[in-house]
DOMIGU-421431 format. One record per atom (N, C-alpha, C): x, y, z. Coordinates in steps of 0.001 Angstrom, whole numbers, plus 500000, padded with zeros to 6 digits. Layout:
XYZ
...
END
This chain:
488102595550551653
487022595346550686
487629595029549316
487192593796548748
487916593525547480
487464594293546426
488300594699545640
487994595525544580
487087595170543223
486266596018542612
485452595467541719
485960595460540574
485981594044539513
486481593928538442
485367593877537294
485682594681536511
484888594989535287
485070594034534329
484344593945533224
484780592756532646
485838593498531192
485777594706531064
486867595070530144
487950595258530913
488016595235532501
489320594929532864
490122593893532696
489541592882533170
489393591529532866
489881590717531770
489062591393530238
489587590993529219
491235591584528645
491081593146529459
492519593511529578
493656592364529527
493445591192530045
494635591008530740
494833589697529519
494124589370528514
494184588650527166
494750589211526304
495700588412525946
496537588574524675
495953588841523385
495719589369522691
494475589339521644
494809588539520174
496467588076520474
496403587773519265
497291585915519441
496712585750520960
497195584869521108
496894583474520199
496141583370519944
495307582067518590
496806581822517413
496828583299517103
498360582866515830
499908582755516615
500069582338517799
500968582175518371
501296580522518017
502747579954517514
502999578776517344
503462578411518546
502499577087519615
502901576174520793
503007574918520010
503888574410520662
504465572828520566
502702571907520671
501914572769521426
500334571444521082
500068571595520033
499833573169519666
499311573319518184
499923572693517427
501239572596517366
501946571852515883
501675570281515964
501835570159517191
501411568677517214
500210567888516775
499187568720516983
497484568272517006
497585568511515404
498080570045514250
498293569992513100
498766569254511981
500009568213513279
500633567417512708
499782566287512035
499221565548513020
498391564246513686
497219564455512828
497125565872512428
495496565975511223
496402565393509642
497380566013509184
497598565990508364
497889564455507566
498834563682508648
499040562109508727
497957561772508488
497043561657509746
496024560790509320
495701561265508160
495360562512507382
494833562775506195
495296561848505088
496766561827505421
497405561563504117
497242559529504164
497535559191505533
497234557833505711
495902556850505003
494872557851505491
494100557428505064
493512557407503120
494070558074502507
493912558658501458
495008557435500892
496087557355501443
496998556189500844
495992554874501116
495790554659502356
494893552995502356
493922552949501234
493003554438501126
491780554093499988
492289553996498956
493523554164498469
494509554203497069
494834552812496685
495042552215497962
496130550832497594
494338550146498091
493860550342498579
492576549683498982
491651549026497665
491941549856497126
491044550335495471
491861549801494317
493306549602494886
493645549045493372
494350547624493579
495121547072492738
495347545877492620
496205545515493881
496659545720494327
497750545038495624
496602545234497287
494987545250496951
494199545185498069
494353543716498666
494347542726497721
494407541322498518
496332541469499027
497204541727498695
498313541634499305
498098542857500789
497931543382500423
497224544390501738
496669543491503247
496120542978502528
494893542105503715
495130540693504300
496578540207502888
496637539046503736
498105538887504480
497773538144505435
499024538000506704
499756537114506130
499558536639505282
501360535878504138
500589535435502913
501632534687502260
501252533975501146
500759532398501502
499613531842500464
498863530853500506
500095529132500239
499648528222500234
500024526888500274
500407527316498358
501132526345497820
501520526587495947
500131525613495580
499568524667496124
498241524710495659
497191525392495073
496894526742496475
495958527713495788
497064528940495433
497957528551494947
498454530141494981
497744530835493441
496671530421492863
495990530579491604
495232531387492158
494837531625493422
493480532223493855
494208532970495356
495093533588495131
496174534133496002
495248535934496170
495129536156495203
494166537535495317
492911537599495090
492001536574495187
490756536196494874
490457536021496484
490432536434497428
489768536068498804
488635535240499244
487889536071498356
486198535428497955
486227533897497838
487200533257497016
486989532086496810
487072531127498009
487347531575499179
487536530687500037
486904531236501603
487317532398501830
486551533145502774
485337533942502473
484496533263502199
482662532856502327
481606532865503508
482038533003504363
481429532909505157
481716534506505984
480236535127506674
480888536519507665
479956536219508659
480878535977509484
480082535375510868
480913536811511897
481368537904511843
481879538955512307
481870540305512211
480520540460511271
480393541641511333
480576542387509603
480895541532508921
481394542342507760
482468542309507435
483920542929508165
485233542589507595
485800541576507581
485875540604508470
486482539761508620
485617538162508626
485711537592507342
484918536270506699
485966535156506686
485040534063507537
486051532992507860
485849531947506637
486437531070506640
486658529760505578
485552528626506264
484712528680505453
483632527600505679
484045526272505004
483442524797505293
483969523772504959
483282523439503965
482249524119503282
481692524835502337
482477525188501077
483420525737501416
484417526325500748
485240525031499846
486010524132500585
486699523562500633
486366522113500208
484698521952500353
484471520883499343
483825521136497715
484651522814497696
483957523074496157
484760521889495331
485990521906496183
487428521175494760
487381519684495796
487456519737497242
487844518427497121
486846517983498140
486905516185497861
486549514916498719
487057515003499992
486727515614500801
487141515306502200
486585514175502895
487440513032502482
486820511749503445
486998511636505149
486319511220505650
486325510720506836
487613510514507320
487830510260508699
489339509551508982
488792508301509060
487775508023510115
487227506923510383
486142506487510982
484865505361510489
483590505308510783
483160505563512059
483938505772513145
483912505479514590
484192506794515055
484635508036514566
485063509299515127
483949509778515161
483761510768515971
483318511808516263
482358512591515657
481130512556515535
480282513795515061
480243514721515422
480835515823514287
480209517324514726
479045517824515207
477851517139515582
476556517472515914
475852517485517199
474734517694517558
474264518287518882
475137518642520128
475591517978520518
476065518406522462
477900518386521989
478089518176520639
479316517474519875
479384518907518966
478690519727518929
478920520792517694
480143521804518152
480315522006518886
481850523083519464
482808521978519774
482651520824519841
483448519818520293
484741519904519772
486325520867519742
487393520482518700
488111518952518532
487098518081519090
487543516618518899
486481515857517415
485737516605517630
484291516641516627
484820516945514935
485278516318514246
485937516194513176
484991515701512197
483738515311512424
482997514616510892
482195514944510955
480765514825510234
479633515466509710
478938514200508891
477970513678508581
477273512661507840
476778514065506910
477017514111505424
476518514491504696
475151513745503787
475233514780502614
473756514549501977
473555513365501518
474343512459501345
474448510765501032
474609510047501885
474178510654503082
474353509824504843
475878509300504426
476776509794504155
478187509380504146
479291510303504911
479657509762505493
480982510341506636
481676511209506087
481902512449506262
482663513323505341
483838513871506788
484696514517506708
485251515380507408
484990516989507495
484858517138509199
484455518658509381
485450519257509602
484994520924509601
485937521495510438
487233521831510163
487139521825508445
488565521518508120
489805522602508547
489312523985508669
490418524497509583
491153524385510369
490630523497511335
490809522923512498
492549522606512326
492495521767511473
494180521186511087
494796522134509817
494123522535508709
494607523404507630
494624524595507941
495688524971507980
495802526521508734
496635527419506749
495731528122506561
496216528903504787
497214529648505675
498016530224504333
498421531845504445
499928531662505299
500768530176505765
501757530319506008
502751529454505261
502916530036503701
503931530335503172
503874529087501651
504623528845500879
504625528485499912
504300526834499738
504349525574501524
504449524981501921
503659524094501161
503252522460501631
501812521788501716
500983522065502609
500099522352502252
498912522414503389
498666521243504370
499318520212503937
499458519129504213
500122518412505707
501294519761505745
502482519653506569
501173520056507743
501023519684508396
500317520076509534
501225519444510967
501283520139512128
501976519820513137
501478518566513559
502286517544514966
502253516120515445
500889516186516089
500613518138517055
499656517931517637
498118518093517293
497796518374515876
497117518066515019
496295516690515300
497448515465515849
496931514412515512
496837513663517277
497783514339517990
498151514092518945
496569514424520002
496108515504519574
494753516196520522
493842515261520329
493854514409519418
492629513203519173
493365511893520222
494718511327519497
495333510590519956
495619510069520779
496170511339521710
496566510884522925
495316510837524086
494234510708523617
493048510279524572
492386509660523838
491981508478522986
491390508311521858
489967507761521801
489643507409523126
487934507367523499
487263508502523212
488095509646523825
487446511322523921
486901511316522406
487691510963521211
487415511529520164
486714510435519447
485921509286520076
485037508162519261
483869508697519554
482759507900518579
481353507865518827
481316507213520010
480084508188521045
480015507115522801
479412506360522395
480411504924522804
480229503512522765
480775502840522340
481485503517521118
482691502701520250
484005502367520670
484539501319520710
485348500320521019
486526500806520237
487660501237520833
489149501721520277
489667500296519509
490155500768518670
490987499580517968
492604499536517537
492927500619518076
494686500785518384
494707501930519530
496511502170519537
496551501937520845
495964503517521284
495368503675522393
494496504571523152
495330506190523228
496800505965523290
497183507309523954
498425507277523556
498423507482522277
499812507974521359
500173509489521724
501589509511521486
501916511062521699
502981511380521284
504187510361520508
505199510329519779
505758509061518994
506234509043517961
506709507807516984
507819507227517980
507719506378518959
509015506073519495
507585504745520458
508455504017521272
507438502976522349
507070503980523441
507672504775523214
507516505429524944
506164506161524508
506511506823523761
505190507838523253
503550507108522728
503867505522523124
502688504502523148
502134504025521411
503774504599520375
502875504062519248
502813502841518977
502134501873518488
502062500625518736
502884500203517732
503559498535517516
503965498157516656
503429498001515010
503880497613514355
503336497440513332
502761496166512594
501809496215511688
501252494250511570
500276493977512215
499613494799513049
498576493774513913
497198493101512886
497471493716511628
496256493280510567
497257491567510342
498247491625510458
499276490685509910
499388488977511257
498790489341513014
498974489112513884
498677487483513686
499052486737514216
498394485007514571
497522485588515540
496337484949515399
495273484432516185
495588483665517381
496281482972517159
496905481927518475
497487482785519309
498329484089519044
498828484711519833
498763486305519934
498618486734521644
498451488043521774
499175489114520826
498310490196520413
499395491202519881
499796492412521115
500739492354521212
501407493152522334
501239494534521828
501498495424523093
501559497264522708
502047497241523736
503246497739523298
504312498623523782
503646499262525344
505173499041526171
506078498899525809
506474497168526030
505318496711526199
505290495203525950
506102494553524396
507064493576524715
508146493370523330
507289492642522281
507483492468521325
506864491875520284
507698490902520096
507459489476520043
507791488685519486
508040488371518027
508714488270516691
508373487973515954
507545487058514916
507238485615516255
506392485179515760
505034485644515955
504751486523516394
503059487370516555
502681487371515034
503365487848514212
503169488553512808
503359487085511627
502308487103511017
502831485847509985
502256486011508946
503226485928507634
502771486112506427
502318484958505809
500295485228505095
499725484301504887
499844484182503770
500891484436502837
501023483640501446
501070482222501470
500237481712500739
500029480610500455
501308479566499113
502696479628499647
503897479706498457
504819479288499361
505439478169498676
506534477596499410
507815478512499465
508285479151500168
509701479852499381
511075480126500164
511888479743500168
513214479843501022
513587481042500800
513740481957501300
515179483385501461
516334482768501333
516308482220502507
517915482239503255
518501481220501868
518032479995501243
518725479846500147
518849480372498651
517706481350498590
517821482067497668
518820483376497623
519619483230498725
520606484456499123
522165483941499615
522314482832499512
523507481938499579
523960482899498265
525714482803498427
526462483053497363
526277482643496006
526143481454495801
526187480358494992
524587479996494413
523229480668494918
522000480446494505
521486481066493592
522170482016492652
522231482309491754
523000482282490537
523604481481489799
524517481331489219
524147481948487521
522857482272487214
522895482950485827
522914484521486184
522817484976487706
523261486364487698
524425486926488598
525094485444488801
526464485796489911
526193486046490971
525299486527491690
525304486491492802
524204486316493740
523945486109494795
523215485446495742
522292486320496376
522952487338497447
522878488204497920
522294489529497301
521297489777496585
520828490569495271
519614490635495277
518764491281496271
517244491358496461
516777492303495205
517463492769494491
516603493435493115
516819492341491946
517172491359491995
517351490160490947
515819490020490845
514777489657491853
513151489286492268
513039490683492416
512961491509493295
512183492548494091
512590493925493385
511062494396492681
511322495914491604
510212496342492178
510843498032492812
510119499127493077
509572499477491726
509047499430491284
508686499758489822
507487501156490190
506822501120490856
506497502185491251
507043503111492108
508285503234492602
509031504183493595
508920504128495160
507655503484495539
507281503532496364
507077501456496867
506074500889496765
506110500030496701
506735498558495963
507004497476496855
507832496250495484
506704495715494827
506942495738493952
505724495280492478
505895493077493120
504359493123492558
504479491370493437
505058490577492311
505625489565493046
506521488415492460
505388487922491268
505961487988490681
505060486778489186
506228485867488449
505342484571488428
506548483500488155
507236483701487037
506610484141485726
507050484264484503
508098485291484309
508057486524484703
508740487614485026
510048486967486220
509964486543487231
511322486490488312
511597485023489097
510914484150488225
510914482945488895
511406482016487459
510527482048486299
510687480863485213
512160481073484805
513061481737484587
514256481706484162
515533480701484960
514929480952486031
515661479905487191
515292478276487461
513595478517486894
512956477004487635
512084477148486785
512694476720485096
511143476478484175
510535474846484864
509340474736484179
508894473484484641
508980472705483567
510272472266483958
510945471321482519
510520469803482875
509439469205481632
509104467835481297
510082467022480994
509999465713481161
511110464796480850
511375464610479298
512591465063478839
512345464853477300
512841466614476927
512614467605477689
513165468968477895
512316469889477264
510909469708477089
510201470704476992
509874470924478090
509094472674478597
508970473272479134
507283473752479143
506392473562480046
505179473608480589
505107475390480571
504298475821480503
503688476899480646
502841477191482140
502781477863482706
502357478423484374
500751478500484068
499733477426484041
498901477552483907
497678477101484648
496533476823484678
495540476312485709
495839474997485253
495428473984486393
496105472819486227
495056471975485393
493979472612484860
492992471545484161
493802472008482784
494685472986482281
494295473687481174
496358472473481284
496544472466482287
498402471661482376
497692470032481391
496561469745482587
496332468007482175
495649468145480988
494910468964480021
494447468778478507
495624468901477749
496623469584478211
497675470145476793
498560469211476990
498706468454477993
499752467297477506
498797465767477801
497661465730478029
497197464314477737
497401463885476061
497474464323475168
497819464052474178
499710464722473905
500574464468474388
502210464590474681
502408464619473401
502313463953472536
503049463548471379
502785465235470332
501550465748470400
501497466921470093
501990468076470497
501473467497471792
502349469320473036
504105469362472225
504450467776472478
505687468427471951
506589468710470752
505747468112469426
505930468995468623
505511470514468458
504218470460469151
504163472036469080
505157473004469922
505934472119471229
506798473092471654
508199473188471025
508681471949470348
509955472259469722
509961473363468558
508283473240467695
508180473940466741
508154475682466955
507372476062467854
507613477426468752
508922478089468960
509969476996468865
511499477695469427
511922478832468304
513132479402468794
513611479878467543
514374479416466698
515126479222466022
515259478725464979
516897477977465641
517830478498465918
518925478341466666
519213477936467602
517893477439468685
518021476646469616
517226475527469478
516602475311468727
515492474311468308
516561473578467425
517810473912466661
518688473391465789
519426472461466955
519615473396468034
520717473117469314
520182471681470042
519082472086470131
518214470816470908
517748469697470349
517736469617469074
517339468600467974
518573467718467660
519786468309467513
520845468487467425
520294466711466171
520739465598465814
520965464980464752
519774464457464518
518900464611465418
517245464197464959
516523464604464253
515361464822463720
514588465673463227
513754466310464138
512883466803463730
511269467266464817
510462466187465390
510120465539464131
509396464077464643
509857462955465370
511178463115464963
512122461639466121
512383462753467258
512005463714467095
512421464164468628
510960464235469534
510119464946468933
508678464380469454
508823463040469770
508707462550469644
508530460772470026
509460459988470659
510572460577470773
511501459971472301
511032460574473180
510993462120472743
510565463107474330
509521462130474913
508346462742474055
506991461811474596
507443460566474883
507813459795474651
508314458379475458
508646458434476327
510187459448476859
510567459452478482
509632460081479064
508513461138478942
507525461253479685
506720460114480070
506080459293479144
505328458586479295
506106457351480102
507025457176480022
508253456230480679
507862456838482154
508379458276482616
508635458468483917
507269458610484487
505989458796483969
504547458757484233
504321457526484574
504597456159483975
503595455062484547
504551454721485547
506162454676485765
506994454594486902
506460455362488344
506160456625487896
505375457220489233
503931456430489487
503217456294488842
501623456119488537
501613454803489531
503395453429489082
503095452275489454
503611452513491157
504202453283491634
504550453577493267
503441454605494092
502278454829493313
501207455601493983
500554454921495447
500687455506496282
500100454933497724
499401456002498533
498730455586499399
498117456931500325
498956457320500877
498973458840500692
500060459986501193
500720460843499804
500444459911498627
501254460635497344
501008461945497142
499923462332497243
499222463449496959
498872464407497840
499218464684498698
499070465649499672
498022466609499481
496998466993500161
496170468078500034
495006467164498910
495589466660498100
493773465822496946
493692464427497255
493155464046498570
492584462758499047
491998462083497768
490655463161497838
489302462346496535
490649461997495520
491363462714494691
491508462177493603
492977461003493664
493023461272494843
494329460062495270
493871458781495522
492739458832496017
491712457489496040
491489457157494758
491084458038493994
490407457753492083
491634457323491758
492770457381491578
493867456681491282
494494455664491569
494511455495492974
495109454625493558
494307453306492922
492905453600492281
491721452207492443
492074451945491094
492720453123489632
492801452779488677
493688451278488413
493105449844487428
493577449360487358
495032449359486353
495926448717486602
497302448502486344
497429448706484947
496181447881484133
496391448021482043
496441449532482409
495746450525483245
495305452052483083
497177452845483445
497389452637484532
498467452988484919
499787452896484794
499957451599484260
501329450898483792
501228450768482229
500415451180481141
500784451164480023
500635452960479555
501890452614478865
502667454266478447
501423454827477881
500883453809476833
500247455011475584
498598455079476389
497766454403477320
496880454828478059
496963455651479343
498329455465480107
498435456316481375
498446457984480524
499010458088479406
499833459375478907
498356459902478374
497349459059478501
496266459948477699
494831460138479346
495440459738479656
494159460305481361
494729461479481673
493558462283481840
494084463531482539
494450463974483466
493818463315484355
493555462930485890
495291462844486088
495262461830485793
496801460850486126
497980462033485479
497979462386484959
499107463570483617
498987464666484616
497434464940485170
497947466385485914
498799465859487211
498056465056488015
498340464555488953
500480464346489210
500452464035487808
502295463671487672
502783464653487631
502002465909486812
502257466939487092
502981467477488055
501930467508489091
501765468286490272
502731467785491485
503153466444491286
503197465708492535
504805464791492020
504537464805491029
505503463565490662
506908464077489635
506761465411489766
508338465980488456
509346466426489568
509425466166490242
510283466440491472
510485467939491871
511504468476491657
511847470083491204
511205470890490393
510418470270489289
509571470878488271
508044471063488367
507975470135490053
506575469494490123
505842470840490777
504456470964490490
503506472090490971
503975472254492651
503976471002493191
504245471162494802
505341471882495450
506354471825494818
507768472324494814
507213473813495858
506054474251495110
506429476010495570
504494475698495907
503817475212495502
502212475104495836
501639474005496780
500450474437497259
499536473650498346
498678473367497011
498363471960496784
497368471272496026
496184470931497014
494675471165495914
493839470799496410
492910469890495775
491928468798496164
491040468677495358
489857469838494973
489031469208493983
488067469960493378
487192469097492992
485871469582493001
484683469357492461
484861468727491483
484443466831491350
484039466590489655
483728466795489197
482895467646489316
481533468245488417
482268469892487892
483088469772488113
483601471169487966
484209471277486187
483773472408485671
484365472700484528
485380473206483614
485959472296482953
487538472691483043
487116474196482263
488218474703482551
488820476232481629
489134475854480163
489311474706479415
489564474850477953
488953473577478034
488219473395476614
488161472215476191
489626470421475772
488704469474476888
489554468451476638
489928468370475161
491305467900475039
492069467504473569
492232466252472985
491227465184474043
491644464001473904
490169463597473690
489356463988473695
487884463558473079
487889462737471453
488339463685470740
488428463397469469
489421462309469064
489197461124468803
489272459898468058
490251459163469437
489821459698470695
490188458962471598
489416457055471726
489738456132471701
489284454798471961
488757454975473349
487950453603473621
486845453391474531
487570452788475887
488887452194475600
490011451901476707
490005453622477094
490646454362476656
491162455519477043
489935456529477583
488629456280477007
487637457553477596
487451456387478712
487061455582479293
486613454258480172
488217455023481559
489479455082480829
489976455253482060
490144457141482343
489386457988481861
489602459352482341
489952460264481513
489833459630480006
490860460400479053
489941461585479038
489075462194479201
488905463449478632
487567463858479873
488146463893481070
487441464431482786
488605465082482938
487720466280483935
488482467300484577
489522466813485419
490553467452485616
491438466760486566
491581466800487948
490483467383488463
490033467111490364
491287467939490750
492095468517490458
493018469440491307
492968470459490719
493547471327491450
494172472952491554
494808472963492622
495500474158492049
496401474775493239
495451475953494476
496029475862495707
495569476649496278
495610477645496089
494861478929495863
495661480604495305
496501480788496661
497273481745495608
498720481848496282
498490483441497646
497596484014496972
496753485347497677
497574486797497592
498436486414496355
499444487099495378
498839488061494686
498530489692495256
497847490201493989
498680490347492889
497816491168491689
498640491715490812
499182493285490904
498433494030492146
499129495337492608
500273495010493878
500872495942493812
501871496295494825
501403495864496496
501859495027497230
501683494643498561
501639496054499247
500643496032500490
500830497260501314
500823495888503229
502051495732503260
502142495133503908
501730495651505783
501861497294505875
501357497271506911
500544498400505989
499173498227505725
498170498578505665
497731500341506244
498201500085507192
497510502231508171
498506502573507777
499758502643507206
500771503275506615
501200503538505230
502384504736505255
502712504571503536
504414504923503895
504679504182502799
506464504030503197
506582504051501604
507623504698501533
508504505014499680
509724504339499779
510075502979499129
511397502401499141
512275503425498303
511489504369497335
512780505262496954
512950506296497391
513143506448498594
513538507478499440
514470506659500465
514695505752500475
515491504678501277
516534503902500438
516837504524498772
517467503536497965
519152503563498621
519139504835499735
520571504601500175
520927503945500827
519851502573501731
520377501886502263
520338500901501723
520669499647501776
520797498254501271
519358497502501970
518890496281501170
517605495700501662
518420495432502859
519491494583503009
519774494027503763
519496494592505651
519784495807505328
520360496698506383
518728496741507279
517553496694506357
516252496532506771
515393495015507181
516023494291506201
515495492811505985
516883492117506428
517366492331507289
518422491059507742
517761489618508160
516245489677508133
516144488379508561
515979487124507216
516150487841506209
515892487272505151
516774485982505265
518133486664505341
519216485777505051
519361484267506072
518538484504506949
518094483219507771
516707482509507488
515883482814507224
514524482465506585
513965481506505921
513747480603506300
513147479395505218
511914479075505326
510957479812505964
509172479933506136
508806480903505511
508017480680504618
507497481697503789
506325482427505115
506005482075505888
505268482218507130
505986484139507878
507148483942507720
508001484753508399
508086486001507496
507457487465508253
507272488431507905
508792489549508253
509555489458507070
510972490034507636
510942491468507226
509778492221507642
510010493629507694
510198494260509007
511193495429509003
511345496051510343
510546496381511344
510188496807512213
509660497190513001
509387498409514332
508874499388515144
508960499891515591
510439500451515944
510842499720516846
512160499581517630
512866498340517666
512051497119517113
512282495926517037
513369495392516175
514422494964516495
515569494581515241
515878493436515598
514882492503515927
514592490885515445
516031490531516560
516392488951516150
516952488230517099
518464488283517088
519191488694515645
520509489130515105
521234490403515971
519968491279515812
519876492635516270
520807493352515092
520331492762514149
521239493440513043
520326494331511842
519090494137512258
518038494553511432
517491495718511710
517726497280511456
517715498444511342
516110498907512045
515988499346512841
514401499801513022
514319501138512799
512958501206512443
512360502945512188
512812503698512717
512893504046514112
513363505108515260
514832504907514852
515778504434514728
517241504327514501
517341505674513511
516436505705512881
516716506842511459
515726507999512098
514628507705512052
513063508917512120
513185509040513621
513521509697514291
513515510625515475
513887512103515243
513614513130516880
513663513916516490
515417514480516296
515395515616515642
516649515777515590
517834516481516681
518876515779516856
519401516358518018
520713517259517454
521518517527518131
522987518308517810
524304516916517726
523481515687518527
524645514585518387
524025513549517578
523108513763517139
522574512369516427
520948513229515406
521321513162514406
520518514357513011
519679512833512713
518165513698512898
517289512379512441
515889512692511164
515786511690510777
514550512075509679
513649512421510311
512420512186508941
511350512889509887
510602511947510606
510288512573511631
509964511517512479
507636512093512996
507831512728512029
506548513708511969
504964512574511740
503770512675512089
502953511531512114
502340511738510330
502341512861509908
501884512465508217
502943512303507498
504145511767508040
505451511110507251
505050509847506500
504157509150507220
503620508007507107
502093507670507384
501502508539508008
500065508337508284
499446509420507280
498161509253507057
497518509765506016
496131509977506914
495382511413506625
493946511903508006
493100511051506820
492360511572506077
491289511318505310
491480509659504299
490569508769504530
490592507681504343
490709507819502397
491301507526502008
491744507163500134
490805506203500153
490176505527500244
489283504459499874
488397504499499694
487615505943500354
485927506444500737
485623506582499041
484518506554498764
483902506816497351
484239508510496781
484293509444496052
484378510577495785
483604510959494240
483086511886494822
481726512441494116
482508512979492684
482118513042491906
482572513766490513
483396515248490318
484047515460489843
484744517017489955
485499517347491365
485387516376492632
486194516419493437
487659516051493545
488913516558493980
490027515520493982
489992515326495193
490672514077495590
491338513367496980
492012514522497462
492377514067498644
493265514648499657
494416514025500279
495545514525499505
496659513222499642
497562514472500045
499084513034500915
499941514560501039
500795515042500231
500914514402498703
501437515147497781
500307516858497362
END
């Protein structure tokens, strides 16, 4: 029979003072209160005072915003999580800037397209293409960098499928499925804005021909003899592409202008040794239909020491009046060998001449006062000095109005207005299509010649030195180093880098740019460039 236990037996068998006994749990669980006590009491400390934004953020910002480095608020605006954690709305990001489009044909962020991470644009409040999503590629908070620097596959997730990321329906217009700066990786050549019509533009790894690409300046101009040893003789040497060609902006060559890199070599010296001014050709045939003036006014213009040099035992006036004579001498000599074909490019006014009778053409002091005929000798008839030398002549409208008033109106005779003395002169030159800014010769790109001043033009432009078509576009190419194979291509330098062969950058915003520079931008916004 089991025995009966009482309950003060029972409690008998309890330690009574077991509670103040120190066990390894107790100290432990005592421990674990006190930490957290003190832990937490430190977070609300540093929470509360100035080093809370260094607290919270997982690095330092781009040197852009580093102004607003402890200001959080200014950019994480949005709490789509509950309260602590507020993401960067695109909201945010067009407080300061223009986020343009990449391009009219991408992707809307909207309906069946709104989670889309190919979905990059948005039509804002001016129905104008803006860019979404800007997190997407701008990632803050890793390190002192550009925000700019964004990785290949940034560009590559659109790229390398490039239907996926158009409006459905829109028609790709380069190449479909890029995935590295090299042919293999499918980037296409360069120029296709530059391409002949007559002929296919190839993509890789299909070869490019160099005649695909042709430069439509409208300008006669040799390389290859402007780079002979000997084709420069007032600066010694031949071979000297900065004699013409100034980065003047660092980046791009500033465009040729005759007065600046051409007149020192090839003024347009009149017979008699004055020198013409680079002007529209109605404003050429008024200022010397009356010769006998142009060239006192040009000897009188000189400076004082070469005007002595050039006069040398004459005066001003006996020198006016021989000059003007061998002009007017070598004018009715051309005027009297005029036939169809003289004039290349101005039919109409080669016909109006050809019909002028002989008193008009063969006497000095009436040929020297038509305008017609003076520009025409101009243009066609000074050999080396002549407009054609380096221009495509055209006719023009009779009815057309010269740029300065004729000089030969006033106390001109009824012989001389009867043969043309004071009508427009039916030519011009073709424009040359020469701006006055910096060429961007391949257009979807940006290239800095001064970041390249360590190599020689040559080493890039070897085709120069063979070249006598102004037609012929002698910039490098993909992988392409022309027919010499002496002409340096992109990938030779910009690949990635190895342990046997160290390469630039070969990265896609080295040279490509996301947001279009051209789009309009609203007031108080800046661009988005990768400086």
């Amino acid at each position: 029979m089991t025995p009966v236990q009482t309950t003060k037996a029972l409690a008998g068998r309890i330690d009574p003072i077991y509670v103040r006994k120190a066990t390894f749990g107790r100290w432990l669980y005592r421990l674990l209160i006190v930490a957290c006590t003190v832990a937490a009491l430190g977070w609300w400390s540093i929470g509360t005072g100035v080093r809370r934004a260094a607290l919270l953020s997982p690095g330092h910002v781009s040197s852009a915003h580093a102004m607003w480095e402890t200001r959080c608020v200014a950019c994480h605006d949005r709490d789509s999580f509950g309260g602590f954690r507020k993401t960067v709305s695109d909201e945010s990001c067009l407080k300061c800037h223009a986020a343009a489009a990449h391009h009219p044909d991408q992707l809307l962020r909207t309906g069946d397209h709104r989670g889309n991470e190919l979905a990059l644009a948005v039509s804002d409040e001016h129905a104008r293409l803006r860019a979404a999503n800007c997190v997407a590629c701008h990632i803050e908070h890793r390190g002192r960098g550009l925000l700019s620097r964004v990785p290949d596959s940034t560009c590559t997730r659109c790229h390398s499928n490039i239907i996926a990321a158009l409006t459905p329906g829109a028609t790709a217009t380069v190449s479909g499925q890029v995935t590295a700066f090299n042919a293999r990786g499918g980037h296409p050549w360069f120029g296709r804005e530059l391409s002949d019509a007559k002929m296919p533009f190839p993509m890789p790894p299909a070869a490019l021909d160099a005649a695909a690409l042709v430069d439509r300046t409208v300008l006669r101009f040799n390389h290859s003899k402007h780079m002979t040893g000997d084709a420069d003789p007032a600066h010694g040497k031949g071979d000297n592409c900065t004699i013409c060609h100034d980065n003047a902006n660092g980046r791009y060559m500033r465009p040729i202008s005759y007065a600046r890199d051409c007149q020192s070599c090839h003024p347009l010296t009149l017979p008699g040794g004055a020198v013409l001014p680079h002007v529209t050709m109605d404003m050429v045939g008024f200022q010397i239909s009356r010769i006998d003036d142009y060239y006192r006014y040009w000897i009188y213009r000189l400076p004082a020491d070469e005007r002595a040099k050039r006069l040398g035992e004459k005066n001003q006036e006996q020198w006016a009046k021989d000059s003007a004579g061998q002009f007017r001498g070598s004018l009715t000599e051309w005027a009297g060998g005029l036939k169809v074909g003289s004039l290349p490019g101005a039919a109409a006014l080669e016909q109006e001449l050809i019909k002028l009778p002989d008193e008009v053409k063969l006497d000095p002091d009436t040929a020297g006062k038509n305008v017609r005929l003076v520009a025409a000798y101009v243009a066609f008839g000074m050999g080396s000095s002549s407009c054609l030398k380096c221009h495509d002549m055209k006719s023009v409208s009779p009815d057309a109005t010269p740029t300065s008033a004729p000089s030969t109106t006033a106390g001109a005779d009824d012989k001389s207005l009867a043969a043309g003395a004071n009508l427009p002169p039916l030519l011009s030159t073709v424009p040359t299509g020469i701006s006055t800014e910096p060429r961007r010769w391949f257009r979807n790109s940006r290239f800095d010649h001064q970041s390249h001043q360590s190599m020689s033009c040559v080493q890039c432009h070897s085709r120069a030195r063979q070249s006598s078509d102004t037609r012929d576009v002698l910039s490098p190419n993909l992988n392409w180093k022309g027919p010499d194979n002496a002409t340096h291509s992109c990938v030779d330098c910009h690949h990635p880098t190895t342990l046997e062969n160290p390469g630039a950058d070969a990265s896609c915003i080295a040279c490509h740019t996301f947001h279009d520079p051209s789009a309009p931008t609203d007031p108080g916004r800046m661009r988005l460039s990768r400086q």
